[in-house]
C-alpha positions in Angstrom: 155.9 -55.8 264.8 159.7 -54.9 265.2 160.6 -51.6 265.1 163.8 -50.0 265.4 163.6 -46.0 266.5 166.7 -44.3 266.7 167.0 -41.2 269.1 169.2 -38.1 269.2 171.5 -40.2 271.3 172.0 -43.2 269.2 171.5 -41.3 266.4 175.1 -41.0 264.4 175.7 -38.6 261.0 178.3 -38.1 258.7 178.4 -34.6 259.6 177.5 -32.4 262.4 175.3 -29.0 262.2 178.0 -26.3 262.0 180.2 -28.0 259.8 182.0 -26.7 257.2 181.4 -29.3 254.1 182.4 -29.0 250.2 180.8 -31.4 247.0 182.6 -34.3 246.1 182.9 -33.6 242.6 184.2 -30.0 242.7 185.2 -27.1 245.4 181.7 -25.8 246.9 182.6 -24.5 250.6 179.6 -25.0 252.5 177.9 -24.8 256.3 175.6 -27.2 257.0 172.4 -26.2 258.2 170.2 -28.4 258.8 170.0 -32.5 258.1 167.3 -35.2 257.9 166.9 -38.6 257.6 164.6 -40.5 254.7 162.5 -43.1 255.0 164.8 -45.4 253.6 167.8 -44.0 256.1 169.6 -42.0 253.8 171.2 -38.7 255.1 170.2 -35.8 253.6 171.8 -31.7 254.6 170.7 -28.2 254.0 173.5 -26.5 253.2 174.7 -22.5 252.8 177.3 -21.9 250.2 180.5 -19.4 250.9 181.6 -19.7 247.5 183.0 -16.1 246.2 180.6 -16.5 243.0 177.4 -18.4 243.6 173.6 -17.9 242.5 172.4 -20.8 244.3 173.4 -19.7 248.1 171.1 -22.5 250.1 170.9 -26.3 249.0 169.8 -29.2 250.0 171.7 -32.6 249.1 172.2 -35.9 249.9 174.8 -36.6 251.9 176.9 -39.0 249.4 177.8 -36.1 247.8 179.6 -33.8 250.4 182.8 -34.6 252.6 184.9 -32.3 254.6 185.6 -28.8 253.4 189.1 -28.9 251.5 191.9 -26.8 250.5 190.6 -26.5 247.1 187.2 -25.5 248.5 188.9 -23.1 251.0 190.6 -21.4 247.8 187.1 -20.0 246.6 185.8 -19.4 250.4 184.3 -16.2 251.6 185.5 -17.6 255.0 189.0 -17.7 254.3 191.1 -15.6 256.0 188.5 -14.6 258.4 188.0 -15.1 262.3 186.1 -18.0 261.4 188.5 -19.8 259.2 189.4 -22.4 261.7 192.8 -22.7 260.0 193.8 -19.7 261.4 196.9 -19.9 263.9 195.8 -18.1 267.0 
């Protein structure tokens, strides 16, 4: 039997714990949380949602449909602004 079993070393994600993510398809300024791995390999994150107006805070989604947090996420972000708004000039 060959079997491949990646560890926390080897392991690589499309995004790290901490980051600050959005949704492909429209602004949703997000943290991620948490992230796992299914069966079949595909990435999937637990997210928290800063969006100024949002009823669904936590999420979890595959990871196909975030990328990096944008400036037209950052325009609806409870972040913004704010010591932790890493665009922030020091």
């Amino acid at each position: 039997m060959n079997m491949h079993v990646l560890t926390a070393e080897t392991e690589t994600w499309q995004f790290e714990i901490d980051a600050l993510v959005t949704h492909r398809d429209g602004p949703m300024p997000s943290l991620v949380l948490s992230r796992v791995r299914t069966s079949k390999g595909h990435e999937v994150y637990g997210v928290r949602s800063f969006a100024f107006e949002d009823p669904n805070r936590d999420r979890i989604i595959m990871g196909e449909a975030l990328k990096p947090i944008d400036d037209a996420a950052w325009d609806v972000c409870l972040l913004a602004g704010t010591s932790l708004d890493p665009r922030a000039t020091a």
